[in-house]
C-alpha positions as a LaTeX table, in Angstrom:
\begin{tabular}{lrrr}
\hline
Residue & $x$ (\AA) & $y$ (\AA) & $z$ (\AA) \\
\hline
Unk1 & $-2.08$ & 168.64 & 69.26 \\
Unk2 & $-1.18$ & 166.63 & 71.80 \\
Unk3 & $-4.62$ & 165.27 & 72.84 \\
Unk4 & $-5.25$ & 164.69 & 69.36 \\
Unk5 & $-2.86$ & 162.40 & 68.99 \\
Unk6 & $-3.07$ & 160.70 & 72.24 \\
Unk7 & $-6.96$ & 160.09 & 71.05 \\
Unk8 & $-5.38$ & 158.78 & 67.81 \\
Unk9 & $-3.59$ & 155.74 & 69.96 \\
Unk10 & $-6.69$ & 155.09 & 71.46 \\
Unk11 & $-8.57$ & 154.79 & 68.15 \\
Unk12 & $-5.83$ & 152.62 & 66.84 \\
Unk13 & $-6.02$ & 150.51 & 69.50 \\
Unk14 & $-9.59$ & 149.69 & 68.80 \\
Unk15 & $-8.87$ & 149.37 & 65.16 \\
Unk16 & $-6.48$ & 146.43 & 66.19 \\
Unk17 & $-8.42$ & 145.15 & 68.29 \\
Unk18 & $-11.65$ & 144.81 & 66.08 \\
Unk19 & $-9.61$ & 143.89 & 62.84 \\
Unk20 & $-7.64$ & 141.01 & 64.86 \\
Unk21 & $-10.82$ & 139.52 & 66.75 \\
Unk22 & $-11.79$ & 137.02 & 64.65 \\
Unk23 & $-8.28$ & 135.41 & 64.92 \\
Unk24 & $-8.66$ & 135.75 & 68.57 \\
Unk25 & $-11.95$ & 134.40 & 68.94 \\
Unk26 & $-11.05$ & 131.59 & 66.55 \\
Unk27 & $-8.32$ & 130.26 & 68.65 \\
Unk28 & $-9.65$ & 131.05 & 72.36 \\
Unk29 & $-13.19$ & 129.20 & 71.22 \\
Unk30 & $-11.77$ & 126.17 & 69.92 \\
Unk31 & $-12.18$ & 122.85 & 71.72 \\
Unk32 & $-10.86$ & 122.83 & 75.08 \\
Unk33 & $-8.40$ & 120.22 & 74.69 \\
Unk34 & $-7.17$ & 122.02 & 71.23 \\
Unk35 & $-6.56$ & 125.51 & 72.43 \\
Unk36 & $-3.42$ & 127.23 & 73.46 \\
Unk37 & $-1.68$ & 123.74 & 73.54 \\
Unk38 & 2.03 & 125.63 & 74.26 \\
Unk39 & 0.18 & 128.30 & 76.97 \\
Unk40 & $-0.75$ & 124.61 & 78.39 \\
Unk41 & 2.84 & 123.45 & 78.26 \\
Unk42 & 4.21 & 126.34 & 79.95 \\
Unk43 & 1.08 & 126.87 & 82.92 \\
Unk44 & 1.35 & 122.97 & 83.58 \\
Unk45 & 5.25 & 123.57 & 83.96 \\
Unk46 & 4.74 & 125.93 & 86.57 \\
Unk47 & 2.19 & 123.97 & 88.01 \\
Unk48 & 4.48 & 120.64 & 88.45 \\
Unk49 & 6.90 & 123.45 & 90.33 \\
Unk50 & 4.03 & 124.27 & 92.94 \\
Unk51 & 3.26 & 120.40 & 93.02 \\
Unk52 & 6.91 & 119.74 & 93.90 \\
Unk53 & 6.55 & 117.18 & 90.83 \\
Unk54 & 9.51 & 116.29 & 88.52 \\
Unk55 & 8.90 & 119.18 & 85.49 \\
Unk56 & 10.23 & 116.75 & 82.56 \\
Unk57 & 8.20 & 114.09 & 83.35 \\
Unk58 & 4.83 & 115.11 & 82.63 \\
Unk59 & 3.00 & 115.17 & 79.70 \\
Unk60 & $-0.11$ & 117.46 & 79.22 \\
Unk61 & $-3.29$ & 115.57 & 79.01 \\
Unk62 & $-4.48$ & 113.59 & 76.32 \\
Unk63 & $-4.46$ & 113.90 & 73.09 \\
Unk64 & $-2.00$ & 116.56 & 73.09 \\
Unk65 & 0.77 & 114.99 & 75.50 \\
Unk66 & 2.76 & 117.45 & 75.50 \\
Unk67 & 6.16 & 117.15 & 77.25 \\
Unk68 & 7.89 & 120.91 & 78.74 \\
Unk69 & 10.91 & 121.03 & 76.42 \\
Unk70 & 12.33 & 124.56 & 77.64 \\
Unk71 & 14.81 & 125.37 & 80.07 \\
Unk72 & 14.19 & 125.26 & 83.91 \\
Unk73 & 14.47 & 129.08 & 84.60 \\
Unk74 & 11.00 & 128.97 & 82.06 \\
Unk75 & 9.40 & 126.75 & 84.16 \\
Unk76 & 10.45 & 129.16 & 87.49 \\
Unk77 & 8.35 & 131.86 & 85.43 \\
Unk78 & 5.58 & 130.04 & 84.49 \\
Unk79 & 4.33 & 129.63 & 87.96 \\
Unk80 & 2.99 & 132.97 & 87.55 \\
Unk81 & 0.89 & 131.50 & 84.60 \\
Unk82 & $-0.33$ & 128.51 & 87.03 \\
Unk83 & $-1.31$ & 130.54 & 89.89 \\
Unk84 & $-3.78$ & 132.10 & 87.18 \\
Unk85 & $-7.15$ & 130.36 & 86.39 \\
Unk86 & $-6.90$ & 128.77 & 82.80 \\
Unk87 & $-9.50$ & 131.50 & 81.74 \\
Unk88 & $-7.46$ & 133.71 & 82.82 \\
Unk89 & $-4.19$ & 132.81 & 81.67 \\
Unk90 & $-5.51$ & 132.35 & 78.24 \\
Unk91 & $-6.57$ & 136.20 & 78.17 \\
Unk92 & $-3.61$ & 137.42 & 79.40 \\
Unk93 & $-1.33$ & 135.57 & 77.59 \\
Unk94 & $-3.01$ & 136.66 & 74.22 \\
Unk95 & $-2.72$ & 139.88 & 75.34 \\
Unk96 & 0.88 & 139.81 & 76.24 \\
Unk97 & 1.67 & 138.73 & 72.48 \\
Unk98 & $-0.34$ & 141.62 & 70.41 \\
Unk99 & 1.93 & 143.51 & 73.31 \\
Unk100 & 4.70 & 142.01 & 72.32 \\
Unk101 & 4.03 & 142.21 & 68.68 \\
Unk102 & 3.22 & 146.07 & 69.06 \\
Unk103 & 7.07 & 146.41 & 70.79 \\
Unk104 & 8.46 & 144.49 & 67.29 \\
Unk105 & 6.56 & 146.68 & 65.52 \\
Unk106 & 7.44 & 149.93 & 66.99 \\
Unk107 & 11.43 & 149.01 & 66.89 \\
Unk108 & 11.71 & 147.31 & 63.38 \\
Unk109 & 9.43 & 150.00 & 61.40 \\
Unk110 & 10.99 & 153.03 & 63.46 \\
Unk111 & 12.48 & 154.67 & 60.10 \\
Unk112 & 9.06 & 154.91 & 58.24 \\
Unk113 & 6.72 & 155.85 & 61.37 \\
Unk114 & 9.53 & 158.12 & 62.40 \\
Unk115 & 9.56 & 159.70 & 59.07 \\
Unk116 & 8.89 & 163.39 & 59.27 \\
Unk117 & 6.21 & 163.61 & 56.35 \\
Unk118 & 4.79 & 160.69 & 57.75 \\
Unk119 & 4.59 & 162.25 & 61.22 \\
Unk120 & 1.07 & 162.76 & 61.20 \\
Unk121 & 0.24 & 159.34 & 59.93 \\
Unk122 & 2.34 & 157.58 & 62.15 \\
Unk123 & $-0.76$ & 156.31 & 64.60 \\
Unk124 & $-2.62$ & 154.66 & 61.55 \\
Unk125 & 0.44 & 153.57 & 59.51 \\
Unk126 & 1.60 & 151.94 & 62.93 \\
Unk127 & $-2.23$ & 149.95 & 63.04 \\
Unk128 & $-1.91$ & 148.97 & 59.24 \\
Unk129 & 1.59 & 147.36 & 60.30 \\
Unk130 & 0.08 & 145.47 & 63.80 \\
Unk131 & $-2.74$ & 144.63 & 61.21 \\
Unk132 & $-0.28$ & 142.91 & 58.64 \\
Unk133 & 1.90 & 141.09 & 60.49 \\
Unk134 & $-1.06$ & 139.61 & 63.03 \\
Unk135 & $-1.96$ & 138.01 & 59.48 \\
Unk136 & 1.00 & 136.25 & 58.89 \\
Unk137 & 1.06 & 132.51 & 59.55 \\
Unk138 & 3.93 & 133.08 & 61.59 \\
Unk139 & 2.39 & 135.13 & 63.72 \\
Unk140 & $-1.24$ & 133.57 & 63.39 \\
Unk141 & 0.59 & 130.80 & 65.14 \\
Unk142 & 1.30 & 132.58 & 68.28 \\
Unk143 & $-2.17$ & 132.97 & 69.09 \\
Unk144 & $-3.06$ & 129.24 & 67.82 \\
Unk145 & $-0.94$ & 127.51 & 70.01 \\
Unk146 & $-0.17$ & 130.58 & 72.68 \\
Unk147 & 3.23 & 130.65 & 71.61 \\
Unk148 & 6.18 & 132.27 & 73.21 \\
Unk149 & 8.29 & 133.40 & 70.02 \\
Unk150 & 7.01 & 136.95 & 69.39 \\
Unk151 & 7.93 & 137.10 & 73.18 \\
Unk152 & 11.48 & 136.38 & 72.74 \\
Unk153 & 11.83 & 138.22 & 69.11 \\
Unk154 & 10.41 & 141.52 & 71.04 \\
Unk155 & 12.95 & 141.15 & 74.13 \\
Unk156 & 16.15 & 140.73 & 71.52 \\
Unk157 & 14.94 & 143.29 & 69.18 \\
Unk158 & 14.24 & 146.25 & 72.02 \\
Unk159 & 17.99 & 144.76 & 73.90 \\
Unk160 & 19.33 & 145.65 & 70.22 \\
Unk161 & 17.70 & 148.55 & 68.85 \\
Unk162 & 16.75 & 151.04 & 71.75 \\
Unk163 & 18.28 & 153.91 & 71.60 \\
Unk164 & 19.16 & 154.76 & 75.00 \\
Unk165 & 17.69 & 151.48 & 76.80 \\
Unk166 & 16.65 & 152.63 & 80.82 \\
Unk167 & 17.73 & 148.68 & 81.34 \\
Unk168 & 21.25 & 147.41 & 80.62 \\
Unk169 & 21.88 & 146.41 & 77.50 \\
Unk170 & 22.34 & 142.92 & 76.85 \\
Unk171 & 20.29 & 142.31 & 79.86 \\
Unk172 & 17.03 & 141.42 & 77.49 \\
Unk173 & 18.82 & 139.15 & 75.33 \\
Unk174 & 20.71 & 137.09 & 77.54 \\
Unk175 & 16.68 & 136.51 & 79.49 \\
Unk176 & 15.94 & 135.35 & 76.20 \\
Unk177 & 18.24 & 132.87 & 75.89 \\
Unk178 & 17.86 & 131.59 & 79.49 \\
Unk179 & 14.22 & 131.13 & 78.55 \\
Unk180 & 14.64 & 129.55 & 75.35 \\
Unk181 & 18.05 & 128.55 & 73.78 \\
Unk182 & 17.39 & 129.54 & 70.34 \\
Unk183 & 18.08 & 133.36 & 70.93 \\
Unk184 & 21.93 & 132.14 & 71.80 \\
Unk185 & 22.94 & 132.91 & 68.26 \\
Unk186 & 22.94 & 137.13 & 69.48 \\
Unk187 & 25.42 & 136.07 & 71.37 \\
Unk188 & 27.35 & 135.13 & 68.97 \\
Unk189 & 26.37 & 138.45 & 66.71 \\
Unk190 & 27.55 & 140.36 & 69.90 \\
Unk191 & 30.98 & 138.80 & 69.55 \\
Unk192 & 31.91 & 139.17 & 65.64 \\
Unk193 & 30.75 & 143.01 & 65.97 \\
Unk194 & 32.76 & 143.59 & 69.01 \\
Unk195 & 30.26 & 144.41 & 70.82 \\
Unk196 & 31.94 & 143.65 & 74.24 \\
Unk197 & 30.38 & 145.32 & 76.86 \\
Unk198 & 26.40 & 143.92 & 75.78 \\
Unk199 & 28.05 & 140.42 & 75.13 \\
Unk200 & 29.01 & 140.17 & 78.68 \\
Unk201 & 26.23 & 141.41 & 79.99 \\
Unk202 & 23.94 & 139.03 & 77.82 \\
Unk203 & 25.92 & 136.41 & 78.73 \\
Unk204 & 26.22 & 137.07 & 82.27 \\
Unk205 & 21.98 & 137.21 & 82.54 \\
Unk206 & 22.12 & 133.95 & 80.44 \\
Unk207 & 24.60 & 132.04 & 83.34 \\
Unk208 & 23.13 & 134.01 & 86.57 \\
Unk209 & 19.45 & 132.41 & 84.91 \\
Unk210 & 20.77 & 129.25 & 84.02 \\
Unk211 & 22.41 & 128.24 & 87.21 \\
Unk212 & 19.70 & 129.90 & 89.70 \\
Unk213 & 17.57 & 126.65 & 89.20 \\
Unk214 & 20.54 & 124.17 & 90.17 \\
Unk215 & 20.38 & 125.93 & 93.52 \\
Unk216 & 16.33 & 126.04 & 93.57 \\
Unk217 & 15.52 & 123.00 & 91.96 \\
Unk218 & 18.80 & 120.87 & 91.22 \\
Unk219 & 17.11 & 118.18 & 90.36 \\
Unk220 & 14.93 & 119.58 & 87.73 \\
Unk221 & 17.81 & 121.57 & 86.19 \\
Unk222 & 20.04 & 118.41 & 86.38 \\
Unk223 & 16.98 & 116.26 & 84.48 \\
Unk224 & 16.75 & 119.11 & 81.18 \\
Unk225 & 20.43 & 119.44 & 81.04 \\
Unk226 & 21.63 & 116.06 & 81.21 \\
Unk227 & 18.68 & 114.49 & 79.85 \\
Unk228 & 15.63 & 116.50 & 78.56 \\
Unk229 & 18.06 & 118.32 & 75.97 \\
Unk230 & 19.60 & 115.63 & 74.24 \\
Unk231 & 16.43 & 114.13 & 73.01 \\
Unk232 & 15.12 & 116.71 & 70.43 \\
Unk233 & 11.90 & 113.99 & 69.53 \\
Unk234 & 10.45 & 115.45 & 72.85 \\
Unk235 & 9.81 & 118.44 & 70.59 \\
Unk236 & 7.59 & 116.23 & 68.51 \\
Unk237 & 8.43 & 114.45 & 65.20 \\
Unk238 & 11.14 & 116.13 & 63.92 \\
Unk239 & 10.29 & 115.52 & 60.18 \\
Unk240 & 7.33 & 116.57 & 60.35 \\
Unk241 & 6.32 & 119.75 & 57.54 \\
Unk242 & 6.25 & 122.22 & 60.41 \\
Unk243 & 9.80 & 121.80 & 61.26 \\
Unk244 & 11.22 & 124.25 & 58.50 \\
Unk245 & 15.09 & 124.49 & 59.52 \\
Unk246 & 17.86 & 123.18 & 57.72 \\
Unk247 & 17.50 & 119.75 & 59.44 \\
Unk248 & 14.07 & 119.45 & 59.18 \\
Unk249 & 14.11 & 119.96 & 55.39 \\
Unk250 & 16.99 & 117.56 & 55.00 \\
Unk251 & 15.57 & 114.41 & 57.14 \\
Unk252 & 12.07 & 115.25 & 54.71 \\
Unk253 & 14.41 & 114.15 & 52.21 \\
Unk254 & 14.79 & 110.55 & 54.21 \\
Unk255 & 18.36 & 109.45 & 53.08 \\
Unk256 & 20.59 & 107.95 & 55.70 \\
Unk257 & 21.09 & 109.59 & 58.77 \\
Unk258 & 24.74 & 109.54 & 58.97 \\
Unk259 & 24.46 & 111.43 & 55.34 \\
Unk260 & 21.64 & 113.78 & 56.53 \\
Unk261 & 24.03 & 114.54 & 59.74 \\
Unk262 & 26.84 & 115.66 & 57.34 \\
Unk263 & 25.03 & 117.34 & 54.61 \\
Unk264 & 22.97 & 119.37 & 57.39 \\
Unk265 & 26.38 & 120.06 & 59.37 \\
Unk266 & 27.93 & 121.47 & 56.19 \\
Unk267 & 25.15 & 123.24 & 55.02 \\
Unk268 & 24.77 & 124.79 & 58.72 \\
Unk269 & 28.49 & 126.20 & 58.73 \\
Unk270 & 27.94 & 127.41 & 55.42 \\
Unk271 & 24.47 & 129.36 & 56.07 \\
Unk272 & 26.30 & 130.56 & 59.76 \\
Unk273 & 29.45 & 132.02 & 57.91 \\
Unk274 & 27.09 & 133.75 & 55.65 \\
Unk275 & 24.39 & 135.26 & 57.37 \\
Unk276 & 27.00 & 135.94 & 60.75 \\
Unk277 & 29.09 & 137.58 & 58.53 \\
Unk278 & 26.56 & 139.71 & 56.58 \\
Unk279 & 25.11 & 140.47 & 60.10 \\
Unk280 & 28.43 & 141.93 & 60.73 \\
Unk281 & 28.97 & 143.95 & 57.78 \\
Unk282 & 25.34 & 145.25 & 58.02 \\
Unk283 & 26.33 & 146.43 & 62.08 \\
Unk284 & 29.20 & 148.04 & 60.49 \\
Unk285 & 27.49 & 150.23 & 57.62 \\
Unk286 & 25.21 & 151.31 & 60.44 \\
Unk287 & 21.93 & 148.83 & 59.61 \\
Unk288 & 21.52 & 147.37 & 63.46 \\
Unk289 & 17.97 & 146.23 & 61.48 \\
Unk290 & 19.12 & 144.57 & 59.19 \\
Unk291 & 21.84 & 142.52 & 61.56 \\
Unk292 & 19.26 & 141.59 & 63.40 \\
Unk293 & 16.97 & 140.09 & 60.67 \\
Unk294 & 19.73 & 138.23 & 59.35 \\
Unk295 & 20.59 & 136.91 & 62.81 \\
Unk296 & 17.10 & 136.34 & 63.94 \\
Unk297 & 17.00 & 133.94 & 60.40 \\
Unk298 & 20.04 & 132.49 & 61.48 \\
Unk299 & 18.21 & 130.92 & 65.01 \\
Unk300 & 15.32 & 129.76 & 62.61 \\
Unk301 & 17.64 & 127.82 & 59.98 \\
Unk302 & 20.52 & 126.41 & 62.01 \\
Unk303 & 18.21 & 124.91 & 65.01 \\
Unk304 & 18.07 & 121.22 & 64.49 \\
Unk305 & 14.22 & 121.94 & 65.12 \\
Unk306 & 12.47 & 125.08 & 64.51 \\
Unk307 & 8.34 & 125.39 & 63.88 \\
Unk308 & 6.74 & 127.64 & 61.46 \\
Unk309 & 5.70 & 130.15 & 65.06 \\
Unk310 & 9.35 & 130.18 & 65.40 \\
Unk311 & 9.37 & 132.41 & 62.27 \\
Unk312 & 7.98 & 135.51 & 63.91 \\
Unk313 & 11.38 & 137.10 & 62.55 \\
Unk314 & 9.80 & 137.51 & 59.37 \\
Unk315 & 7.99 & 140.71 & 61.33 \\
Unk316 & 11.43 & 142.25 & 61.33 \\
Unk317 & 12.81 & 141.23 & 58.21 \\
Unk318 & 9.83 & 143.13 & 56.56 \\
Unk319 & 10.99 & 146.27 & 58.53 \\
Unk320 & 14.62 & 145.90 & 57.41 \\
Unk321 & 13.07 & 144.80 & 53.58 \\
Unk322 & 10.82 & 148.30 & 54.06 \\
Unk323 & 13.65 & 150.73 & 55.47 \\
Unk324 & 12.39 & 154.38 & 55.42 \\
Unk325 & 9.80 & 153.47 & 52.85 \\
Unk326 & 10.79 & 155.58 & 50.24 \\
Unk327 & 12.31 & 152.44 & 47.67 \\
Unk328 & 9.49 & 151.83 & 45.75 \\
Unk329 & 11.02 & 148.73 & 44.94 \\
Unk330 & 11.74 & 147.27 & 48.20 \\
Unk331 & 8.12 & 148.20 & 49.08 \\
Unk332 & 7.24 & 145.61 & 46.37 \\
Unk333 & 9.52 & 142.58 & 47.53 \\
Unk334 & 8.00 & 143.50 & 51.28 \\
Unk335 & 4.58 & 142.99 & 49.85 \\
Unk336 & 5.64 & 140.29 & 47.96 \\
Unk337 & 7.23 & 138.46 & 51.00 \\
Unk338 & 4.59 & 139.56 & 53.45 \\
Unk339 & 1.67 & 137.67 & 51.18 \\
Unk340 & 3.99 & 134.49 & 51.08 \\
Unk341 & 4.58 & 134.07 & 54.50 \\
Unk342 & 0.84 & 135.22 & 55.16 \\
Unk343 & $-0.07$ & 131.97 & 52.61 \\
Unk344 & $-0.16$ & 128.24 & 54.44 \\
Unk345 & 2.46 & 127.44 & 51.67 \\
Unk346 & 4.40 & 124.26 & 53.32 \\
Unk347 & 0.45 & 122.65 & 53.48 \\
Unk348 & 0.24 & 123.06 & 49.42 \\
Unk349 & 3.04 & 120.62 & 49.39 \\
Unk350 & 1.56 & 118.19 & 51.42 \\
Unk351 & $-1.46$ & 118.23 & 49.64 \\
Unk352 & 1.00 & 118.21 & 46.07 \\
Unk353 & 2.59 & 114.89 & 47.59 \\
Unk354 & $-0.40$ & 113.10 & 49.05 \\
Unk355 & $-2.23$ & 113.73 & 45.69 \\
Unk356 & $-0.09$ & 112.24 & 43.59 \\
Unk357 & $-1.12$ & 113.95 & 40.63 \\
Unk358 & $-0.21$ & 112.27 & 37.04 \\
Unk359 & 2.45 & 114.69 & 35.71 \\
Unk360 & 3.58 & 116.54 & 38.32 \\
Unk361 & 6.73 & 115.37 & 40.21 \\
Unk362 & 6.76 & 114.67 & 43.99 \\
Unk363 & 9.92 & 116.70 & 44.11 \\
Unk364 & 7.56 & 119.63 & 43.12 \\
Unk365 & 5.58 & 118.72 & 46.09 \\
Unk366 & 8.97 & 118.33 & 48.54 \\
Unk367 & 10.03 & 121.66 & 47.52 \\
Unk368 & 6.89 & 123.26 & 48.29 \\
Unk369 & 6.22 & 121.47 & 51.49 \\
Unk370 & 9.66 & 123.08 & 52.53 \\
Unk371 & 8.43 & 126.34 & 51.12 \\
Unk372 & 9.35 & 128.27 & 54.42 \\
Unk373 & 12.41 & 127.47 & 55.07 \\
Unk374 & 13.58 & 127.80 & 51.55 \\
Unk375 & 12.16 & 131.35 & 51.73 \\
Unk376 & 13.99 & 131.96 & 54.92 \\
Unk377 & 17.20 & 130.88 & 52.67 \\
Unk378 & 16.30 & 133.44 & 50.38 \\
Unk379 & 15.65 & 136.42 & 52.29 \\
Unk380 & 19.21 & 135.57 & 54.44 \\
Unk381 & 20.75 & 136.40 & 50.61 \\
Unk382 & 18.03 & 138.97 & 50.44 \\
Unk383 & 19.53 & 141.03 & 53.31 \\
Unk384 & 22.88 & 140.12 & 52.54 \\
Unk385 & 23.66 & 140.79 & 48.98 \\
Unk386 & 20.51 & 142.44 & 47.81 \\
Unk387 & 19.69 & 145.34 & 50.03 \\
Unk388 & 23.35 & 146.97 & 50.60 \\
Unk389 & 22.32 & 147.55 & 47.01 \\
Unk390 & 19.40 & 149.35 & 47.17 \\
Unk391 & 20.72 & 150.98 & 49.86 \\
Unk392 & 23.39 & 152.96 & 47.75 \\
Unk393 & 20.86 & 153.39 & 45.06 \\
Unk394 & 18.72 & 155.45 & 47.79 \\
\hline
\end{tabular}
């Protein structure tokens, strides 16, 4: 029994492999100077390190010119990446995402694979998931631009939802955050559930990682702190349709920016109370899944900048939408929600605006261009009011 199913894992793994190819081969045959633009970012980081080159000074070369916007722990770690061949680099780091993705996968959809009639399913029901959520634009993304996010999303969702972890916990989330900010906000879910003993060690890991560069490059780690950070146009134009948080929606809207500042700040602390609190309540009714969706939404929508690739949390908002699998209705709204974030929906809009057709509104076309951010608003009330009701009807 056992050999069968450890030949089952190897057939899946060729399943994925074949089904997601053509993505891959898309992206790692496209024109040198277009392909893996981040994985670019993050090996040229590295390489400034090795140089002995200020790191926030560069810009990748032309016409991406690309500046490296993360902290300088990330560019410590991306000398690995640099002491690779670009060839090389590019393989592995496509690799290391599907890896990644497969660790999402196995934590978030752990209550249908580990279903008992399931049991001997579980190998191909696991493939049809990797197979899904490769597909989403989210997560298409990640392998465009060699993208970090499913990364990160994989580190806070094993910190969270192993079991009995053989690392301490908190350890994984507070890396994350060194790496890249956004994953603070589980430290802030550690502290309204009380979770005391992971918060300290997540943010222990997040101060021993953040001040190890001030004593191994000062300078660099005095240029992103004091510097680097407070100028968020060095993650590219902030209005552009890509950027679907809160902000980014709001300055689409192009009304003053002391009135954009408010309304975002208000709408921020509103969203925050919200999600934070159904996060909590969630933790407390024994749904550590569905905390971390909402939470994972909640470093999407309250960044002053977050991408469409910085949505990979829709991978585990499915699993918390899915549960056990046994809601025939919640199977629906995961289908429904897993073919609208698989859709390039934002791009309708800009295409709806540019066109300017007679009849239809350009507020129709605004609305749609912020499709995915709006539909990360929807699924933070979808978690927090709508499935604690399905859950008592199951």
């Amino acid at each position: 029994m056992r050999r069968r199913q450890w030949w089952a894992w190897v057939l899946v793994v060729l399943v994925v492999a074949v089904a997601v190819a053509p993505l891959v081969y898309t992206w790692l045959t496209n024109p040198d100077d277009q392909r893996l633009v981040d994985l670019d970012v993050y090996r040229t980081g590295g390489q400034m390190l090795l140089d002995g080159r200020p790191v926030y000074d560069y810009h990748t070369p032309a016409p991406q010119l690309l500046p490296f916007t993360y902290p300088p722990v990330a560019a410590m770690l991306a000398v690995l990446l640099a002491m690779m061949s670009w060839e090389t680099a590019q393989w592995v780091w496509t690799a290391g995402i599907f890896v990644a993705l497969a660790v999402t996968v196995g934590f978030s959809f752990r209550q249908v694979l580990g279903r008992e009639s399931l049991r001997k399913y579980t190998p191909w029901l696991f493939a049809l998931l990797m197979i899904l959520c490769t597909y989403l634009m989210p997560i298409r993304d990640q392998v465009r631009f060699g993208q970090v996010d499913i990364l990160l999303v994989s580190l806070c969702v094993a910190d969270c939802l192993a079991r009995r972890p053989w690392w301490p916990r908190g350890f994984l989330i507070g890396l994350a955050t060194a790496v890249k900010l956004t994953p603070g906000v589980f430290l802030i879910y550690l502290l309204v559930t009380r979770q005391w003993r992971t918060f300290f060690m997540a943010s222990f890991t997040t101060a021993v990682l953040t001040l190890l560069p001030f004593a191994v490059i000062p300078q660099d780690a005095a240029d992103f702190w004091f510097s680097a950070l407070l100028d968020s146009e060095r993650l590219g134009s902030n209005a552009a349709t890509t950027n679907q948080s809160i902000r980014g929606m709001l300055i689409r809207l192009y009304l003053p920016d002391l009135l954009t500042s408010v309304i975002w700040l208000a709408i921020v602390a509103a969203v925050a109370w919200y999600g934070f609190r159904g996060a909590r309540e969630a933790y407390r009714a024994g749904d550590s899944l569905t905390a971390v969706a909402l939470v994972g939404l909640m470093a999407v929508l309250l960044s002053p900048v977050a991408w469409i690739h910085h949505l990979a949390w829709v991978v585990v908002v499915l699993a918390a939408i899915v549960g056990d699998g046994r809601d025939p209705v919640r199977l629906r709204v995961a289908a429904g929600v897993w073919l609208y974030y698989v859709l390039t929906i934002p791009w309708w809009g800009v295409s709806l605006i540019a066109a300017g057709i007679p009849g239809v509104s350009p507020v129709l076309g605004k609305i749609v261009q912020n499709g995915f951010g709006l539909g990360a608003l929807a699924l933070v009330w979808l978690l927090v009011s709508w499935i604690p009701k399905r859950r008592t009807i199951a």
